[in-house]
C-alpha positions as CSV (number, residue, x, y, z in Angstrom):
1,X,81.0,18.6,1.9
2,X,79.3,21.1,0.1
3,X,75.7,21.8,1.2
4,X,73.2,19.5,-0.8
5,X,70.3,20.9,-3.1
6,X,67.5,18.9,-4.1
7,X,66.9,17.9,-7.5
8,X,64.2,19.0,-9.8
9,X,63.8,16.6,-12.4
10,X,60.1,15.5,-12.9
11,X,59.0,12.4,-11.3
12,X,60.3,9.0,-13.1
13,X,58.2,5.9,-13.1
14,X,61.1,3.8,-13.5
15,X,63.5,2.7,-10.7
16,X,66.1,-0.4,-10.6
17,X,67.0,-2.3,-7.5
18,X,69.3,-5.3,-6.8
19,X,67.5,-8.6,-6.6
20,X,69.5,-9.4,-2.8
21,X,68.2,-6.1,-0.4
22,X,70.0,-6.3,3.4
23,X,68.7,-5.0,6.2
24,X,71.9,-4.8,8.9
25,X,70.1,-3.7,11.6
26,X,66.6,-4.9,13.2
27,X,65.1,-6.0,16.1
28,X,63.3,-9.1,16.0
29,X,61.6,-9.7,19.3
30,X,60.0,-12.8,20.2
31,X,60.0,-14.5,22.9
32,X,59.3,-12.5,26.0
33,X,58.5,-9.6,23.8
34,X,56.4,-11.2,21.2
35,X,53.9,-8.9,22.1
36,X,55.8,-6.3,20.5
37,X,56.7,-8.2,17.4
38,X,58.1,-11.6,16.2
39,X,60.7,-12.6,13.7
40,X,57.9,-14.2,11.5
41,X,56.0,-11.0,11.4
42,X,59.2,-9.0,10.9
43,X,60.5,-11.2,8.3
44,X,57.2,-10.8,6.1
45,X,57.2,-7.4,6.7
46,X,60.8,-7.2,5.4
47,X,60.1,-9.8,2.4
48,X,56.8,-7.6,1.0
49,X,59.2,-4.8,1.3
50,X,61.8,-6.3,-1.0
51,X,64.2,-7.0,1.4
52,X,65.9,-10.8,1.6
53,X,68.3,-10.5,4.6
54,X,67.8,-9.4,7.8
55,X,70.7,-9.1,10.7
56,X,69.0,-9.3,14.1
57,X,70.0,-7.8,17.4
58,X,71.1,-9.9,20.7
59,X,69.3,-7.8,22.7
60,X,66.3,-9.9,22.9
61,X,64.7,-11.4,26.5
62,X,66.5,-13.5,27.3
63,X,69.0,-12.0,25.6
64,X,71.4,-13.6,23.1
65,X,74.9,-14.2,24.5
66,X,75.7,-17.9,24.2
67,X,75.9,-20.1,21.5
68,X,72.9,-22.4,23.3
69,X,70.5,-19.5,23.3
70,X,72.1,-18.2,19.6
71,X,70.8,-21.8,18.3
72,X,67.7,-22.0,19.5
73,X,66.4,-18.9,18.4
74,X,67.6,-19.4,15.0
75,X,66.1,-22.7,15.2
76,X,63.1,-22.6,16.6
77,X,62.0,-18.6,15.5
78,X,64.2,-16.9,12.5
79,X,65.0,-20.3,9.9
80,X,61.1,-21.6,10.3
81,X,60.1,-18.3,9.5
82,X,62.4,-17.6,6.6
83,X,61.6,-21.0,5.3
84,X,57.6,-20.5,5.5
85,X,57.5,-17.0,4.2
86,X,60.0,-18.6,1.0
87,X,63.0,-16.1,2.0
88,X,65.9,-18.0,0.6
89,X,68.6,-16.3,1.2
90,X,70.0,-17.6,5.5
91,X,69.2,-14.7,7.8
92,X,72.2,-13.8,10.4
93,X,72.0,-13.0,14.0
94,X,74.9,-10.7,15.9
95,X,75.8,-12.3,19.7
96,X,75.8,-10.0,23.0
97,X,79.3,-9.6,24.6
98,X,80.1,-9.1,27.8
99,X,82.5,-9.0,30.2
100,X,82.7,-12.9,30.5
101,X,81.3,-14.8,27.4
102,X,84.6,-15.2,25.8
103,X,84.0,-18.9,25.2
104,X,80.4,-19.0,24.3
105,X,81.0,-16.0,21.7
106,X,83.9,-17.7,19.6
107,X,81.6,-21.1,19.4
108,X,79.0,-18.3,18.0
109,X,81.2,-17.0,15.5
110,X,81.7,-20.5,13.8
111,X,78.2,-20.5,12.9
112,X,77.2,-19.9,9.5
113,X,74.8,-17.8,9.9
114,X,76.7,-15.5,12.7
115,X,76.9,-11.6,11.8
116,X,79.7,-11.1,14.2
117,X,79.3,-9.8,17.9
118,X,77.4,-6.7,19.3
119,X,78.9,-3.9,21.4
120,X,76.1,-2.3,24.2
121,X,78.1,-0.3,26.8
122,X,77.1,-1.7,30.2
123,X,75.3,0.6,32.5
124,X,74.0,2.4,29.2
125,X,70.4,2.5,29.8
126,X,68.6,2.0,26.7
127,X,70.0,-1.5,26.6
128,X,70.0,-3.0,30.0
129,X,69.7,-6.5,29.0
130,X,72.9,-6.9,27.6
131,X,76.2,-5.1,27.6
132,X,80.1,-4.9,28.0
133,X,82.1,-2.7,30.6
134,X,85.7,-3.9,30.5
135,X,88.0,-2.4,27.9
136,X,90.2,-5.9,28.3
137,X,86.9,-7.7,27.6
138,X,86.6,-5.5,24.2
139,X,90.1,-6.3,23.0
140,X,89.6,-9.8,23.8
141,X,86.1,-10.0,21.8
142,X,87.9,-7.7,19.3
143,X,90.6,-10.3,18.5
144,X,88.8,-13.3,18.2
145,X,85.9,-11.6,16.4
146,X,88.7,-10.7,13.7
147,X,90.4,-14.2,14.2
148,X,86.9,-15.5,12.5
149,X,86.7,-12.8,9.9
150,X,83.4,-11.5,11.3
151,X,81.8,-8.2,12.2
152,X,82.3,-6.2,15.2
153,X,79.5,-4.0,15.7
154,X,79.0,-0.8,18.2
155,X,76.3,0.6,19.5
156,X,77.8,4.0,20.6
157,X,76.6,6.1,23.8
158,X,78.9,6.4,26.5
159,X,77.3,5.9,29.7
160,X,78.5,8.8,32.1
161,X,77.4,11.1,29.6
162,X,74.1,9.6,29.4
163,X,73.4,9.5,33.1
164,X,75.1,12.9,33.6
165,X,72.9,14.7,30.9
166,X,70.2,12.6,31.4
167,X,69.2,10.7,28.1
168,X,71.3,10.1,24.6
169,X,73.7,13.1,23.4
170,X,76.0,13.6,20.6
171,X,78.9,14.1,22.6
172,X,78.1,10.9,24.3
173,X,77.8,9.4,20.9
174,X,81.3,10.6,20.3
175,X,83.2,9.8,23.3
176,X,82.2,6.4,23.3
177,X,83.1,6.1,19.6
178,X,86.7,7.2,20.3
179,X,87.1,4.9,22.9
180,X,86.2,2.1,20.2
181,X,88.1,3.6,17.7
182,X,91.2,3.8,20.0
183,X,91.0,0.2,21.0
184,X,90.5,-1.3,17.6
185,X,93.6,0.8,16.4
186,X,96.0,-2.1,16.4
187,X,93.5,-4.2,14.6
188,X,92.5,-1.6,11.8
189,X,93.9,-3.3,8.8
190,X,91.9,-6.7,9.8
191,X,88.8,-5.9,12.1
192,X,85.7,-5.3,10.0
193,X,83.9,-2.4,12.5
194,X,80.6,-1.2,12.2
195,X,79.6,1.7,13.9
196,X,76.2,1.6,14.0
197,X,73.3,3.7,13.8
198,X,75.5,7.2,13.3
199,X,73.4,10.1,14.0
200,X,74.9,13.1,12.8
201,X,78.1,14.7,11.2
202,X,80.6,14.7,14.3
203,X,80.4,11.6,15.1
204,X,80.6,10.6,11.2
205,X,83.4,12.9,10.7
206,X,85.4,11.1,12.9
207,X,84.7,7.5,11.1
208,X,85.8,9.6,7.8
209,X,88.7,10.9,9.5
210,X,89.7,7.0,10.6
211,X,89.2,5.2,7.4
212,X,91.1,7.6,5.5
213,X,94.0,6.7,8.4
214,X,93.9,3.0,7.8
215,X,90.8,1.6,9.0
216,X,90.4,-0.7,5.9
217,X,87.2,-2.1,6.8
218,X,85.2,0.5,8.9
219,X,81.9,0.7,8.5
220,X,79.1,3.6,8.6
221,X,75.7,2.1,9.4
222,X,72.4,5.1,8.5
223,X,69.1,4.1,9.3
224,X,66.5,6.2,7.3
225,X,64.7,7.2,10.0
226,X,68.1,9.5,10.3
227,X,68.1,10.5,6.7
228,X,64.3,10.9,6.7
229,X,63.6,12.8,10.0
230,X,65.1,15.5,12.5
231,X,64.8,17.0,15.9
232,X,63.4,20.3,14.5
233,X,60.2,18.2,13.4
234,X,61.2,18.0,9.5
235,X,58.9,15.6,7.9
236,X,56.8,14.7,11.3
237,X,53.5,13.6,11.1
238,X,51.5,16.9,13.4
239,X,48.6,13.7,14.2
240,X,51.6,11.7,16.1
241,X,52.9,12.1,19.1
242,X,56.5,13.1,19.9
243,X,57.2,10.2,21.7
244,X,56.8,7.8,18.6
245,X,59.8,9.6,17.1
246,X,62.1,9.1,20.2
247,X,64.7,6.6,19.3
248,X,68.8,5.7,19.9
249,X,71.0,6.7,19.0
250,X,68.9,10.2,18.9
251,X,67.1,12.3,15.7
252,X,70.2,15.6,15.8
253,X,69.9,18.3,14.3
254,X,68.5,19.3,10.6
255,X,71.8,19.7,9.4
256,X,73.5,16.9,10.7
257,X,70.7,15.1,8.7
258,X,71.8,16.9,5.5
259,X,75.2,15.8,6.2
260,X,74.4,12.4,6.6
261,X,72.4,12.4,3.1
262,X,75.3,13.9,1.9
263,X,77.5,11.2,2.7
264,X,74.9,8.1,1.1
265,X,75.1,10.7,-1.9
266,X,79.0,10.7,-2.0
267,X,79.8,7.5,-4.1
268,X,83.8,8.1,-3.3
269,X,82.8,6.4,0.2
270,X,82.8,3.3,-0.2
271,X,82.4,1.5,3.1
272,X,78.8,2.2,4.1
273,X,75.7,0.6,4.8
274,X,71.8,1.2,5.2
275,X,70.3,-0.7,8.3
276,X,66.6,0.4,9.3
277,X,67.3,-0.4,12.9
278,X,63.5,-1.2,13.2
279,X,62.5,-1.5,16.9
280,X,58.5,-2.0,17.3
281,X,57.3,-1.3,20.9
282,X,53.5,-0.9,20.6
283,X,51.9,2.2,21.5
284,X,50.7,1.5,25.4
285,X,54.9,1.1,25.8
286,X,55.6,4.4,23.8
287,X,53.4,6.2,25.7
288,X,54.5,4.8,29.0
289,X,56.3,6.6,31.6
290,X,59.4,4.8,30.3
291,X,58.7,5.7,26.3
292,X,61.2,3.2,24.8
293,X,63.5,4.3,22.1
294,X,62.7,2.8,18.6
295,X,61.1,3.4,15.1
296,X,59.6,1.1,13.4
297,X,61.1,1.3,9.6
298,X,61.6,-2.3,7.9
299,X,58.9,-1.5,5.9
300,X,59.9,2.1,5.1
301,X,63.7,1.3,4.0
302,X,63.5,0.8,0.5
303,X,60.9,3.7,-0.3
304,X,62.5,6.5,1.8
305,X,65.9,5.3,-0.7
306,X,64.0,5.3,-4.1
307,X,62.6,9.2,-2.6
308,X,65.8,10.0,-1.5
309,X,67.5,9.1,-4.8
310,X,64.5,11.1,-6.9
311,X,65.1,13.9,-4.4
312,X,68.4,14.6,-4.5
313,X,69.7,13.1,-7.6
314,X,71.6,9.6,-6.1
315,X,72.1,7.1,-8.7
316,X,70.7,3.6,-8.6
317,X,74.2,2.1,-8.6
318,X,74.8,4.1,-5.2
319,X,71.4,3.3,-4.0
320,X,72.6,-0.2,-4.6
321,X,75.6,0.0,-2.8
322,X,74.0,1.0,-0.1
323,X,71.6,-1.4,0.2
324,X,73.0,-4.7,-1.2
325,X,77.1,-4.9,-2.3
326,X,78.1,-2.8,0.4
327,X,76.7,-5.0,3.1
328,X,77.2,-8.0,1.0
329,X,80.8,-7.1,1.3
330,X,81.1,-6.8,4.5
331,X,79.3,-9.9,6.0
332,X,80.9,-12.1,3.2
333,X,78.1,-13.1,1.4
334,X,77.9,-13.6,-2.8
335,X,75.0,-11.8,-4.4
336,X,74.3,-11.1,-7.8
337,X,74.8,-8.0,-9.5
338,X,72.6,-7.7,-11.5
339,X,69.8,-4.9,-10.9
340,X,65.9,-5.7,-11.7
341,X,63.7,-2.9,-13.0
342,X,60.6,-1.9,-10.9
343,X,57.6,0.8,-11.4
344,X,57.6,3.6,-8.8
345,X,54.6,5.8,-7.2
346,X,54.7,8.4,-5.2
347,X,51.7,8.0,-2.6
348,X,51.3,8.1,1.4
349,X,52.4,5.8,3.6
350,X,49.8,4.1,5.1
351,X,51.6,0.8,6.4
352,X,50.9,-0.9,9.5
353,X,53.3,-2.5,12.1
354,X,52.4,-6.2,14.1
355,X,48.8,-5.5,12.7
356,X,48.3,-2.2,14.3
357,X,50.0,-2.7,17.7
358,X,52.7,-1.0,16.7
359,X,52.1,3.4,15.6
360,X,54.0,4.0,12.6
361,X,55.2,7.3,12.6
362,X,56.1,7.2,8.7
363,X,52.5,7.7,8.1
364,X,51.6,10.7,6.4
365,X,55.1,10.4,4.4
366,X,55.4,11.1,0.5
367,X,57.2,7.7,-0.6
368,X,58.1,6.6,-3.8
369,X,57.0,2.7,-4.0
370,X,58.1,0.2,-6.1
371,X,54.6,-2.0,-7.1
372,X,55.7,-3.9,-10.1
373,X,58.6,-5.6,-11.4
374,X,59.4,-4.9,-14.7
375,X,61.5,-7.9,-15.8
């Protein structure tokens, strides 16, 4: 792909988004970590920024492997928070999988309001609450995940590399991606596989390389905080610490970032998605001798799109694609089409996180907001 340039067109008040906004990646908390966030506060923060679905993460404590522990925390934290905050649209929830919760995991997947299962490579130490060693454990999760037409998703680091180079890499990124895509092979035609979180252009290269083998219903997942920042320090606020931009998979290089632009640019790809992959830790953890991996960016998903689009010329339709039929499409749920006009300004992000707990390293940013529906 041909190396992007930005466009220069004036400002324009104007910008239309779909009426149904996804999310396909966040991290709820709760629970034993509601000091870090909750699903109520994450939903409102997700609602007042336009966005009606949310897909939450197993990895919570205790994590989310069984259809017991699946039930109750849709039940007793994600539906009364939807319901109280007026988001109408059912929330979904991915299940853990391991190497032994082959049982529990089909009884997930016949819930309505099940995403599909979630990939974390055992050993892989940014997870450590939940994960999956076994490559006969990932064909049998594979199958009956595609048995109940829902999503496989993959969290991609390969843990020898990580321990062996001490911390997240993009060859670890790779390797473990094409041990997935290897795996799924047989199932190509059927399994809908998202890879999640892709950081840069080798690793999306390969997906590229695999839908265009067969792969039918392969999936690229971006975050923003991958189209938005970089290791070089490209849109950084100087008053933040480095540690608030840490995050997993990893910010590459500046032009892997261009390349993944690129790709949310190209409307001839059709089978990708936009999930912030928001992850609050508050600031005492960041700054802790373990400095967690995570960005907060709910709030920042559909303003660093608009900019984005301004920026580099990506049409509304694409924009939502990206953010509403795309995803729609791929967790089987009917939206409508129709796109509702809002009025944009460009102004500095000043949002706050869990009331302040939680440093927001957007702040600083140039965003183009929408503040006012138009019809």
């Amino acid at each position: 792909m041909g190396r992007l340039r930005k466009s220069s067109k004036n400002m324009v008040e104007h910008f239309s988004l779909p009426s149904v906004i996804f999310d396909t990646h966040v991290h709820l908390r709760g629970w034993e970590e509601s000091h870090k966030t909750t699903p109520y506060r994450v939903l409102w923060e997700a609602f007042h920024s336009l966005i009606n679905v949310c897909v939450g993460m197993p990895n919570t404590c205790p994590v989310i492997d069984s259809l017991g522990v699946g039930i109750k925390y849709l039940t007793q934290e994600i539906n009364p928070a939807a319901g109280i905050i007026g988001m109408s649209k059912p929330q979904l929830l991915y299940v853990g999988l391991t190497d032994s919760n082959f049982g529990e995991v089909r009884e997930f997947l016949k819930l309505p309001q099940a995403a599909g299962g979630k990939i974390y490579p055992a050993g892989e130490v940014t997870t450590g609450k939940v994960g999956i060693a076994k490559k006969s454990s990932i064909l049998w999760h594979m199958c009956n995940i595609a048995e109940a037409d829902k999503v496989l998703a993959v969290h991609c680091a390969d843990p020898q590399i990580y321990q062996e180079k001490n911390g997240d890499t993009m060859e670890g990124e790779v390797k473990y991606l094409e041990k997935i895509l290897n795996l799924t092979y047989p199932l190509r035609r059927w399994l809908k596989l998202v890879v999640c979180h892709v950081s840069g252009k080798a690793s999306a290269e390969m997906i590229l390389q695999a839908q265009n083998e067969g792969y039918r219903n392969l999936f690229i997942e971006l975050t923003p905080h991958h189209l938005w920042f970089d290791n070089a320090g490209t849109h950084w606020n100087p008053s933040v610490d480095p540690v608030f931009y840490h995050c997993l998979n990893g910010l590459r290089g500046p032009e892997d970032r261009e390349f993944l632009i690129s790709l949310a640019a190209n409307e001839q790809i059709k089978n990708l998605i936009i999930g912030s992959d928001s992850a609050c830790h508050t600031t005492a953890e960041k700054l802790s001798d373990k400095a967690p991996g995570g960005i907060p960016s709910n709030r920042e998903l559909v303003p660093v799109m608009i900019t984005l689009a301004k920026e580099y010329g990506i049409s509304e339709k694409r924009i939502a694609n990206l953010i509403s039929f795309n995803p729609a499409r791929l967790f089987g749920t009917d939206v409508p089409r129709k796109l509702v006009k809002y009025r944009i300004v460009k102004q500095k992000d000043n949002l706050r996180y869990n009331n302040g707990i939680v440093t927001n390293p957007w702040n600083g940013s140039d965003f183009y907001f929408p503040v006012e529906r138009l019809d």
